[in-house]
C-alpha positions in Angstrom: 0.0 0.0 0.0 1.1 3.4 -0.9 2.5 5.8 2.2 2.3 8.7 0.2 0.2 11.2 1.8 -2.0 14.0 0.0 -2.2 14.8 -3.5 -1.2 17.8 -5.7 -3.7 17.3 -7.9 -7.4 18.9 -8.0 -9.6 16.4 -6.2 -12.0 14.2 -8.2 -15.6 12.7 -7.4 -16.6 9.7 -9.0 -20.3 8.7 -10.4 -22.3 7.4 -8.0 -23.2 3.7 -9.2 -26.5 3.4 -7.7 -27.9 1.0 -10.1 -25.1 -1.3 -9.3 -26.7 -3.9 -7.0 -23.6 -4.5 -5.1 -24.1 -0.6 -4.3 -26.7 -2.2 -1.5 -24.9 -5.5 -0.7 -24.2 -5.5 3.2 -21.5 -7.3 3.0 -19.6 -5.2 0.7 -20.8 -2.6 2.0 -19.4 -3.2 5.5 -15.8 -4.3 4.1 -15.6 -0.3 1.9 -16.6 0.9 5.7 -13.9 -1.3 7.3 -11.5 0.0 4.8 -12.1 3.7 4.5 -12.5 3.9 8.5 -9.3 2.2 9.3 -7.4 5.2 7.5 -9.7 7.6 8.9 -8.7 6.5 12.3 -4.9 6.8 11.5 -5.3 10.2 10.1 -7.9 11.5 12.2 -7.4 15.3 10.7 -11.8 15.3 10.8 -11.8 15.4 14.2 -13.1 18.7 14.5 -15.6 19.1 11.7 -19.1 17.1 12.7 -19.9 14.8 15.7 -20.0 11.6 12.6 -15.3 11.3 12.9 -15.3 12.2 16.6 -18.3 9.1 17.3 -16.1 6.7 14.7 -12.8 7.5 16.9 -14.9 6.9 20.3 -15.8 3.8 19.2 -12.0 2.8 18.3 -10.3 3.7 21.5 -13.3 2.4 23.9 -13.0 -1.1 22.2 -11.4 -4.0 23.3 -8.5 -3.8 21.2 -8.1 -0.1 20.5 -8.9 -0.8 16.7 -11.3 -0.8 14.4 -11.3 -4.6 14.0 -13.0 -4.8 17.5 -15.5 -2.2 17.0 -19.2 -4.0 16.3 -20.3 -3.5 13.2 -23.8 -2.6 14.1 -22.3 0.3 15.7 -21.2 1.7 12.4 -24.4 3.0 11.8 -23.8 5.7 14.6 -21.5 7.2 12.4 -23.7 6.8 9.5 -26.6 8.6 10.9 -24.1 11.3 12.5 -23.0 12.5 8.4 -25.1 14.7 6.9 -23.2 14.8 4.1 -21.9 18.6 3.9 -18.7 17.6 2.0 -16.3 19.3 3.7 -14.2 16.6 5.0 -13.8 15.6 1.4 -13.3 19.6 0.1 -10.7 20.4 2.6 -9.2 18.3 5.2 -8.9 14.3 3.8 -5.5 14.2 1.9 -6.4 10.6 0.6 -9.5 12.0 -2.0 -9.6 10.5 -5.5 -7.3 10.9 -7.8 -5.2 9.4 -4.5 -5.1 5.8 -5.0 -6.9 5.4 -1.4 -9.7 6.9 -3.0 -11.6 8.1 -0.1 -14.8 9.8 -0.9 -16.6 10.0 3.1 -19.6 11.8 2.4 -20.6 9.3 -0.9 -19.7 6.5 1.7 -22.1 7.5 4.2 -24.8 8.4 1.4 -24.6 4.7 0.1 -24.8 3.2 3.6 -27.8 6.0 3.7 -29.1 4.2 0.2 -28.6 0.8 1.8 -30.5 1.0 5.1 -33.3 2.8 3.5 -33.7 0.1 0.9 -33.7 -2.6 3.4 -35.6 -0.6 6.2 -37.6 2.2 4.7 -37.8 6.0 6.8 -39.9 6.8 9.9 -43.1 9.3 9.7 -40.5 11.6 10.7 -38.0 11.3 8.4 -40.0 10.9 5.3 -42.5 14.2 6.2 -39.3 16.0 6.2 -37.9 15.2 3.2 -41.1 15.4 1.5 -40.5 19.8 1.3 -43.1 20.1 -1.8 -45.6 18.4 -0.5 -44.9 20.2 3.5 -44.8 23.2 1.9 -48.4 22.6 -0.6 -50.3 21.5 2.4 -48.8 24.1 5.3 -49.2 27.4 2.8 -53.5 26.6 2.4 -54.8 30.2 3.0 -56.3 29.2 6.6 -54.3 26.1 7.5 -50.7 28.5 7.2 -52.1 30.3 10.2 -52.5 27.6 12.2 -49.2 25.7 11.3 -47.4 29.0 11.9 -49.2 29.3 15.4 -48.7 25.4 16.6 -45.3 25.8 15.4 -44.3 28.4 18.0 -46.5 26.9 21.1 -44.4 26.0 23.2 -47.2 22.8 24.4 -47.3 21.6 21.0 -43.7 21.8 20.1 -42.9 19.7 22.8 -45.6 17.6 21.8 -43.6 17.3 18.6 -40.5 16.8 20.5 -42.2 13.6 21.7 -44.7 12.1 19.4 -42.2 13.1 16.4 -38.7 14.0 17.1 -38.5 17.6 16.2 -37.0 19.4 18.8 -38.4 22.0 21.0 -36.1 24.5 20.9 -35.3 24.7 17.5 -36.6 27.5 15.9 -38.7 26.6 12.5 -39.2 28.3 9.4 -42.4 30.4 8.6 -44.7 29.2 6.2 -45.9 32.2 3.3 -50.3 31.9 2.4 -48.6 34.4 -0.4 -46.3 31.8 -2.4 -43.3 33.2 -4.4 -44.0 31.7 -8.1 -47.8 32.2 -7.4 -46.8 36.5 -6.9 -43.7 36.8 -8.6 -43.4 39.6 -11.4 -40.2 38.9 -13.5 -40.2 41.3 -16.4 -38.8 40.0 -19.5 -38.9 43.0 -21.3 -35.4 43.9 -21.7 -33.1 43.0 -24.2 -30.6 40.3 -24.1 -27.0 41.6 -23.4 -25.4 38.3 -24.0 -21.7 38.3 -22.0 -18.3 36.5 -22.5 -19.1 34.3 -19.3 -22.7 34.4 -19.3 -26.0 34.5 -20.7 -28.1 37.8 -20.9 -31.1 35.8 -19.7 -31.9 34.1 -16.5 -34.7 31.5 -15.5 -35.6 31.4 -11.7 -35.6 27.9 -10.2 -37.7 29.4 -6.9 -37.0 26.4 -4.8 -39.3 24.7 -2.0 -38.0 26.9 0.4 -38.0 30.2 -1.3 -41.9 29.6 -2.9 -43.6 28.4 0.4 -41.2 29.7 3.5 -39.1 33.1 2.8 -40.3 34.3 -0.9 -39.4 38.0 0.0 -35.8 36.1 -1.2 -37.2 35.3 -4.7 -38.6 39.5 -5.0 -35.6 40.4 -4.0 -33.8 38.7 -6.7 -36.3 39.6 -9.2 -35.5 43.2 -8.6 -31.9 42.9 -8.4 -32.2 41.5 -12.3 -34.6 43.8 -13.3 -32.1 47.1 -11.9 -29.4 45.7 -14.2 -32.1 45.3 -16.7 -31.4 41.6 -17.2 -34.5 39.9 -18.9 -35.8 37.3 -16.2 -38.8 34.1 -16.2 -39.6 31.3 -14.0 -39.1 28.1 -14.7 -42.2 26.5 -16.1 -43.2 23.8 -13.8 -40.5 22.4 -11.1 -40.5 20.1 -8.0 -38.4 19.4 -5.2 -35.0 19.3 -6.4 -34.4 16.0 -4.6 -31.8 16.7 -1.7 -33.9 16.2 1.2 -34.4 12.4 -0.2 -31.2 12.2 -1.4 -29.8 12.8 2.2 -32.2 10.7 3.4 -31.1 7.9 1.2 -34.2 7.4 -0.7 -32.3 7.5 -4.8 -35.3 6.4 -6.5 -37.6 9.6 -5.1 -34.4 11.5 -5.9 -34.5 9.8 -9.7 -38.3 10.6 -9.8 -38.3 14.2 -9.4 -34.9 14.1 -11.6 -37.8 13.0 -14.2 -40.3 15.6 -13.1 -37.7 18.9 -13.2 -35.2 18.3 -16.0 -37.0 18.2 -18.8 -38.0 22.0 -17.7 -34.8 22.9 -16.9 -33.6 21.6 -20.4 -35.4 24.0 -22.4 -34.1 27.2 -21.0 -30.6 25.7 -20.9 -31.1 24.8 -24.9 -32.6 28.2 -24.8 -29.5 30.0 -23.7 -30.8 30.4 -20.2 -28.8 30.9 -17.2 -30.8 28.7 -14.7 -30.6 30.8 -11.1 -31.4 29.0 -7.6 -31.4 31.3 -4.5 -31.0 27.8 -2.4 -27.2 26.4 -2.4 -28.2 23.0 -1.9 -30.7 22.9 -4.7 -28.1 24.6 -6.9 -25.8 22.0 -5.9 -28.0 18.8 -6.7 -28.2 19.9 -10.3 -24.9 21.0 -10.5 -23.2 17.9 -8.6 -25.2 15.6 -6.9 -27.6 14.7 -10.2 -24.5 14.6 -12.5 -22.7 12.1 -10.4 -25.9 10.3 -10.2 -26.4 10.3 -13.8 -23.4 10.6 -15.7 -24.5 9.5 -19.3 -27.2 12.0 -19.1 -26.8 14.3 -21.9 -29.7 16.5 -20.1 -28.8 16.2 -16.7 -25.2 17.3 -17.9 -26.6 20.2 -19.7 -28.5 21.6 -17.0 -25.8 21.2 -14.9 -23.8 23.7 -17.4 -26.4 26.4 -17.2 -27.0 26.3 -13.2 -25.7 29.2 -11.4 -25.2 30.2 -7.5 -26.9 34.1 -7.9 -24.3 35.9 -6.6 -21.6 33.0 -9.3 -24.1 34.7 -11.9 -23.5 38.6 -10.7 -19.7 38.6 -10.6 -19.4 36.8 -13.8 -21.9 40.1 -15.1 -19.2 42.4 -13.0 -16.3 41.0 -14.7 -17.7 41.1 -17.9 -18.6 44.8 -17.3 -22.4 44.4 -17.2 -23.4 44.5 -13.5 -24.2 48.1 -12.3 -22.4 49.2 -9.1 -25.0 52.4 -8.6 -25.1 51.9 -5.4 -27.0 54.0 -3.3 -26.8 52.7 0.6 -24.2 51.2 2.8 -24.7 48.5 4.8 -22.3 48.8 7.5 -20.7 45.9 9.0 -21.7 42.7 7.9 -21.2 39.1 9.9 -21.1 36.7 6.4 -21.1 33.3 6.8 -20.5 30.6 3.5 -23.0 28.2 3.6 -21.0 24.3 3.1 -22.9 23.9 -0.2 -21.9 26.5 -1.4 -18.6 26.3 -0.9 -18.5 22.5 -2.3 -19.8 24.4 -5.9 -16.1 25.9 -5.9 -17.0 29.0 -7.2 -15.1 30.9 -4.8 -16.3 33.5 -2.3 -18.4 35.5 -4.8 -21.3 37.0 -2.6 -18.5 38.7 -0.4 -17.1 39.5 -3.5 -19.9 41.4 -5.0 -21.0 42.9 -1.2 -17.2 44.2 -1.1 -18.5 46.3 -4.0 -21.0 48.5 -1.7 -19.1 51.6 -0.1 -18.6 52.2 3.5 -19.5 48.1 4.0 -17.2 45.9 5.7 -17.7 42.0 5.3 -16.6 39.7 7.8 -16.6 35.9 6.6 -17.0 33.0 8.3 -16.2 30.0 6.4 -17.1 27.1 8.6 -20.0 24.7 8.7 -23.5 25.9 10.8 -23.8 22.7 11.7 -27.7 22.9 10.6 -27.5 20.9 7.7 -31.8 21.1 6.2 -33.7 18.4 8.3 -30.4 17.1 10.3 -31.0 20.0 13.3 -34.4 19.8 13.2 -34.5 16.0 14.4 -34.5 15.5 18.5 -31.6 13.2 18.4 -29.3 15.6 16.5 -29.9 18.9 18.1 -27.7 19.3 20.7 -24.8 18.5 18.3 -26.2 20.7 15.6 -25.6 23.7 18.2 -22.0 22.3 19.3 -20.9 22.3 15.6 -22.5 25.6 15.4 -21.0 27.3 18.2 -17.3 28.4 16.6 -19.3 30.2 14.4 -22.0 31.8 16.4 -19.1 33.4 18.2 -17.1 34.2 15.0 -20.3 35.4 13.5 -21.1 38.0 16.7 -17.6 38.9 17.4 -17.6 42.1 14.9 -20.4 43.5 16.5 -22.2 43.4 13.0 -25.2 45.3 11.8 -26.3 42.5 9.9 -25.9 38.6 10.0 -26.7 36.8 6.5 -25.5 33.5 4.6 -26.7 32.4 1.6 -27.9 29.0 3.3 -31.4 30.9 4.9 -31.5 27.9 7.1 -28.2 28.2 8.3 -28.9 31.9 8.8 -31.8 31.1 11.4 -29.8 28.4 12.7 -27.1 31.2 13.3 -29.4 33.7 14.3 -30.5 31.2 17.7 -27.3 30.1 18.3 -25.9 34.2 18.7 -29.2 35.0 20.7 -29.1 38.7 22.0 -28.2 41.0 19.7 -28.6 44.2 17.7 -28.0 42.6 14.5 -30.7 42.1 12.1 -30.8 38.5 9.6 -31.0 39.2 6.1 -29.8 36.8 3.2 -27.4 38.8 1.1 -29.7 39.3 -1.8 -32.1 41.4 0.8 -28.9 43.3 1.6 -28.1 43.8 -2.0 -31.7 45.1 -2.7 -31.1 47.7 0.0 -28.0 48.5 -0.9 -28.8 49.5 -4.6 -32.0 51.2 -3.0 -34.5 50.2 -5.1 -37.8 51.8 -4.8 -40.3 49.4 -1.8 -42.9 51.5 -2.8 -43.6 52.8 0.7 -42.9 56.2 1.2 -42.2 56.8 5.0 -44.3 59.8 6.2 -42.6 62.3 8.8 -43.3 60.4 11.9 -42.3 57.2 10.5 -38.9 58.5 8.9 -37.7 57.7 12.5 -37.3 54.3 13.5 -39.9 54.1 16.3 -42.2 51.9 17.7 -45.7 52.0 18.6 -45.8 51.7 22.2 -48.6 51.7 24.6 -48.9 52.2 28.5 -51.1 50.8 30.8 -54.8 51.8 30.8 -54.2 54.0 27.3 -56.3 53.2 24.0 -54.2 52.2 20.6 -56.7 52.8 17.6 -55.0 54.6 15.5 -56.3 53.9 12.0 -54.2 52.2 10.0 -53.5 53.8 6.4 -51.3 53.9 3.4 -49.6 56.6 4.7 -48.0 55.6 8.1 -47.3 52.3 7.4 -43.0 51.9 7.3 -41.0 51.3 4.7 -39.7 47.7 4.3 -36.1 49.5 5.3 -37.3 51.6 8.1 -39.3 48.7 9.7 -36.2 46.0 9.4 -34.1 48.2 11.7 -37.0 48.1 14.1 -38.2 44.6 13.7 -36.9 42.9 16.5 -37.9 45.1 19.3 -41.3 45.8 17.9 -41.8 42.2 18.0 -40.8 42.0 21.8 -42.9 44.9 22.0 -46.4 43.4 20.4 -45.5 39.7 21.5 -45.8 40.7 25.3 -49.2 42.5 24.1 -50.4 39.9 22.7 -49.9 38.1 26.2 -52.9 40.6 27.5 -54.9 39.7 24.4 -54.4 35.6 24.3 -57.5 33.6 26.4 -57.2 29.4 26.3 -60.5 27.4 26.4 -59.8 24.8 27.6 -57.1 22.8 27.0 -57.5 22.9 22.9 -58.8 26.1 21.7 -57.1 29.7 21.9 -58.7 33.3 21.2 -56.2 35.6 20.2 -58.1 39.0 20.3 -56.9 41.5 17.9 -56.1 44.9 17.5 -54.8 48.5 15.8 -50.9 47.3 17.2 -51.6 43.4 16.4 -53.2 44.1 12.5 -49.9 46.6 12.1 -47.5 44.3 13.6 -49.2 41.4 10.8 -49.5 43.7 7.6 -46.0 45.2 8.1 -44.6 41.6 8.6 -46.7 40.6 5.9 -44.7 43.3 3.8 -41.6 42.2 5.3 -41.7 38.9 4.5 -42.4 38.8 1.1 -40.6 41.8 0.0 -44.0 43.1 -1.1 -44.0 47.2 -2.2 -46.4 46.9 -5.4 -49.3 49.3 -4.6 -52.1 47.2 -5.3 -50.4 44.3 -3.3 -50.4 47.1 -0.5 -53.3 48.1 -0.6 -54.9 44.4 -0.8 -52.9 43.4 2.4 -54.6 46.5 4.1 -58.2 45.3 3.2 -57.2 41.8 3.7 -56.3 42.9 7.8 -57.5 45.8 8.8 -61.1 44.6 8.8 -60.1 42.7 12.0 -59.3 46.0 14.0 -62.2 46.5 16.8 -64.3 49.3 15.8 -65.0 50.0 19.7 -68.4 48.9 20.2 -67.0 44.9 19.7 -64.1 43.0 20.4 -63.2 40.5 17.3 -60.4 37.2 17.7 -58.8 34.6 16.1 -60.3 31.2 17.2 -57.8 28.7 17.4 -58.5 24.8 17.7 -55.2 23.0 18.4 -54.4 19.2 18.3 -51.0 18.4 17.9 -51.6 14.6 16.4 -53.1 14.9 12.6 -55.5 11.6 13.7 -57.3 13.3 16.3 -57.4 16.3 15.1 -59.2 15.5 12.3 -62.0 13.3 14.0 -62.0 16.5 16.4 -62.9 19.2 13.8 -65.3 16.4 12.5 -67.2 16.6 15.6 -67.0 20.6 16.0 -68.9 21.0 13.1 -70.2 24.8 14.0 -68.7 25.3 17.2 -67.1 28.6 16.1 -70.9 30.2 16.6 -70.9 28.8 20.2 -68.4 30.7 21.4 -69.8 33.3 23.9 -68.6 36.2 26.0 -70.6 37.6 29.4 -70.4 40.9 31.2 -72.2 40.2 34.7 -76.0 40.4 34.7 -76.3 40.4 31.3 -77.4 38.5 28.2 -74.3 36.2 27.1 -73.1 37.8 23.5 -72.5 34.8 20.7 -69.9 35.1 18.0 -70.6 36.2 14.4 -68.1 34.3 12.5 -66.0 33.9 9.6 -67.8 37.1 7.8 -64.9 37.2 5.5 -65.6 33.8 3.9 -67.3 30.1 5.0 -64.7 27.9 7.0 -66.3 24.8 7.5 -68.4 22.4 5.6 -71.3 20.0 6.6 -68.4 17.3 7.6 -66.1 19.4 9.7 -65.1 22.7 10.7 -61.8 24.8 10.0 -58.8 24.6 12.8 -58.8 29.2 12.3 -61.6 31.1 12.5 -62.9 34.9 12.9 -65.0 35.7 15.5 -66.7 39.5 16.1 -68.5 39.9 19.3 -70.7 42.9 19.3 -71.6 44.6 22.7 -74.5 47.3 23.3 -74.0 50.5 25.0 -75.4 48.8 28.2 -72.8 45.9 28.1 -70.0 48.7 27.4 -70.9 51.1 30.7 -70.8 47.9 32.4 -67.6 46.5 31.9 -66.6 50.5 32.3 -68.0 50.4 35.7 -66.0 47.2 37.1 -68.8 44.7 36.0 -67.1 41.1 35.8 -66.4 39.3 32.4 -66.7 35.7 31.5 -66.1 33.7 28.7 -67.0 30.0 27.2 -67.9 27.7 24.5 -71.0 25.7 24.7 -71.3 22.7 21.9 -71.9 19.0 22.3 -68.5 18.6 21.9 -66.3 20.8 23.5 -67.4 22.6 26.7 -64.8 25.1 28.5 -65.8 28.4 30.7 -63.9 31.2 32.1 -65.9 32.5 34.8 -63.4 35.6 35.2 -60.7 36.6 32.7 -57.5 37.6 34.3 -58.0 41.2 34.9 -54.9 42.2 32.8 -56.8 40.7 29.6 -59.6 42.1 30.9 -58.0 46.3 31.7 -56.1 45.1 27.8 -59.8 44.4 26.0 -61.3 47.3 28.0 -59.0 49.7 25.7 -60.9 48.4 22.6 -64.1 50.3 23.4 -65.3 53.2 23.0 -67.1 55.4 26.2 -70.2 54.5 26.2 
């Protein structure tokens, strides 16, 4: 065997043979394990990169024999499940990568050990609603179910729920799904014309990605903009799917082979077409540009999408250096806490975000270039999360050290994942084509009016009334409400603690108002990068109805059950409950919701999990509660009985401000 250690060559990653049956033979599996951990554990340079090298060398030294030969082999798949197959031990700490005669290729290792125990075994619930992002993402963005997967994802009672009866852990803090999808809104113009350049094409196709279409499409607007400032022609792709990775780390090839079917075809036109191909998402850039390649090698359309795939910010400094990119920019950004996401950096195009941020004036960027530790699903799952905030913590601390203004990576996961880790801090998370959009200072369409210029928020005191109409005019601009988003949240999340009443153990009134409807629109805005007029203007008729109009109090109804099962035989049996829901003032006539005047929740075989309820109170009922009169509340229906016989005074003094004197 060869002693020669490292390579001088460029390393090389072989096709994956996944057809090969041997590919899933255990035994031949096992002995390729054997073999490639064995010079692992006499190199041992991966120590410090995940928790999958530091479990394998546990294993070695607590065994009998202080080798590998000793180790059971059942024990093996503790490393496996510890991979989630970043890449960097191959990119840049194993000296023994292909073309080395050792050959060793870790990550592909542990994704065919991946292959071969989901073959044999199958996925978990868990595992398999995960991966399945599209279909998550179809189901959890329905207009009035993405209210109540937004709200049970950030209960602390059902998340732990989760934590138990699913394995995603508490603490970790989960992406928001959008009702207002990014391919379903997005406006790419495609008027300009094509400026073709020596290293790329003058037209680009948006990929939107699972993540960017149902969770953060304010990503995908941003984008949009930023091509249509440098007057760069821009579509969406035609029809697309998952890209695949989620199955593809979870071992499942053949799901990974299916949607291969579903997307390329797509993506083959506007490559034949002279498209560049744009995803906003490094791992879904990666699949087609690695992953499916290596998977398919003798796919002449697999290898020409591959070609015409571009990381956004690859695409913008090839425009720079071939003099087409406009560096008009009109705002700095300060100093920025940049962190290179793994699959991004496995795409070897270099560090070209920092590259075109470096272009801003008066803007410092400070990169990290270490892996999160996040990984998609990996940090999610109970089991993993712990380690996913060890691996992390070198670069929370890098990443808060400079005292930035901003924090951003290109992976938006890794960004969130970041963003917990740091906690505390003055620093707002933005993904890099946000900051870009600011930084060229294209018009949001909001015009701040002389009391919003200043970044304030909209506090109130104890006892004082906050109706102030909500208009056009003093709503902030999407820059001017980013720099005071995170303490206006503290602000109206402790509000909402006065305005939050539980039935029982399973249904919730949250009961709304002027700060709650302004915190919701201007998140709304936020969110998806929305500053159209008519997209204003329909998000202020969409909300503002639920402001009280001080002779009534109106809510969000909640029903919450954690497990799918029982929640659906539950809203089965609470077919019209919402009109059952009642509030009392003291020696008067109980007052009955009027619900869902905006548009019919339920149908003859069950009822909706969100609804909106308006209580309307007479003059009488108003002096009343004025006067120190008691207030109770309840829901009567054959199926769910709960009452309140006195709500906390502090909700009480809170709903109180709603009215009007009577």
């Amino acid at each position: 065997m060869s002693t020669r250690e490292g390579s001088l060559e460029a390393p090389k990653r072989h096709p994956i043979d996944w057809k090969n049956p041997d590919f899933y033979n255990e035994v031949s599996l096992n002995q390729e394990m054997e073999r490639v951990f064995d010079i692992c554990q006499g190199c041992r340079r991966c120590v410090n990169l995940c928790t999958a090298f530091p479990r394998l060398f546990d294993l070695i030294d607590a065994s009998a024999t202080g080798e590998l030969d000793s180790v059971n082999k059942n024990q093996f798949w503790e490393v496996v499940d510890r991979c989630y197959l970043c890449d960097m031990c191959f990119m840049t700490k194993c000296p023994y990568v292909p073309p080395h005669e050792w050959n060793i290729d870790f990550p592909h290792l542990m994704l065919r050990a991946k292959a071969a125990k989901y073959k044999s075994q199958g996925a978990g619930f868990r595992d398999k609603l995960l991966s399945s992002t599209d279909l998550m993402g179809k189901l959890a963005t329905i207009p009035v179910v993405v209210q109540t997967v937004n709200t049970i994802n950030k209960t602390p009672v059902t998340r732990k729920l989760m934590d138990s009866m699913l394995g995603i852990h508490a603490d970790r803090k989960l992406p928001e799904y959008t009702a207002k999808k990014f391919r379903e809104n997005a406006t790419p113009n495609d008027t300009f014309p094509v400026k073709d350049g020596a290293r790329t094409p003058g037209k680009v196709a948006i990929y939107a990605t699972c993540y960017i279409n149902y969770n953060e499409p304010g990503i995908g607007h941003d984008l949009l903009r930023i091509l249509e400032h440098n007057e760069i022609p821009a579509c969406l792709v035609e029809k697309e799917a998952c890209c695949g990775m989620p199955k593809l780390e979870l071992g499942d090839l053949e799901a990974v082979e299916k949607l291969k079917n579903e997307n390329i075809p797509h993506l083959l036109k506007l490559a034949q077409a002279g498209y560049a191909i744009l995803s906003a998402v490094p791992s879904c850039t990666l699949m087609y540009k690695q992953e499916l390649p290596l998977m398919f090698p003798h796919d002449e359309a697999v290898q020409a999408v591959a070609a015409a795939m571009f990381d956004p910010f690859e695409y913008l400094a090839l425009r720079n250096q071939d003099n087409l990119l406009k560096t008009d920019f009109k705002k700095p950004l300060g100093n920025v806490a940049y962190h290179i996401p793994c699959h991004q950096r496995v795409q070897n195009i270099g560090k070209k975000t920092r590259d075109i941020l470096q272009l801003i004036p008066d803007t410092t960027i400070n990169v990290v270039e270490r892996c999160s530790g996040h990984d998609g699903t990996w940090g999610v799952k109970s089991e993993h999360f712990a380690d996913s905030m060890k691996i992390g913590r070198p670069v929370f601390k890098q990443m808060a050290a400079s005292d930035p203004d901003y924090i951003s990576s290109d992976c938006a996961i890794a960004a969130r994942h970041i963003e917990q880790g740091i906690g505390e801090s003055k620093a707002q998370k933005l993904h890099p084509l946000t900051l870009l959009h600011m930084a060229y200072g294209i018009d949001t369409g909001l015009q701040p009016t002389a009391e919003s210029k200043a970044p304030v928020t909209h506090s109130i005191q104890p006892g004082e009334k906050h109706m102030t109409p909500i208009t056009r005019d003093n709503l902030l601009t999407l820059e001017a409400y980013a720099k005071i988003r995170k303490d206006f949240r503290t602000q109206v999340m402790a509000h909402k603690k006065t305005r939050k009443i539980a039935l029982g153990e399973n249904i919730t009134l949250i009961f709304e108002d002027e700060l709650t409807v302004r915190y919701q629109i201007q998140e709304m805005l936020h969110v998806e990068r929305i500053f159209q007029e008519e997209e204003i203007v329909h998000e202020l008729e969409t909300y503002t109805p639920l402001i009280p109009d001080g002779h009534n109090w109106k809510a969000t109804m909640m029903i919450e059950y954690p497990d799918p099962t029982v929640r659906a035989a539950k809203l089965a049996a609470m077919v019209g409950i919402e009109d059952k829901v009642w509030v009392k003032i003291a020696g008067l006539t109980p007052v009955y919701a009027i619900a869902d005047e905006d548009l019919e929740r339920e149908t003859s075989e069950k009822t909706s999990s969100v609804h909106f309820l308006r209580f309307e109170l007479t003059p009488e009922m108003i002096q009343s509660l004025q006067q120190g009169a008691p207030l109770s509340m309840g829901v009567d229906h054959p199926a769910y009985q709960a009452t309140i016989d006195a709500v906390d005074p502090s909700i009480r003094a809170s709903l109180l401000n709603d009215l009007s004197v009577a």
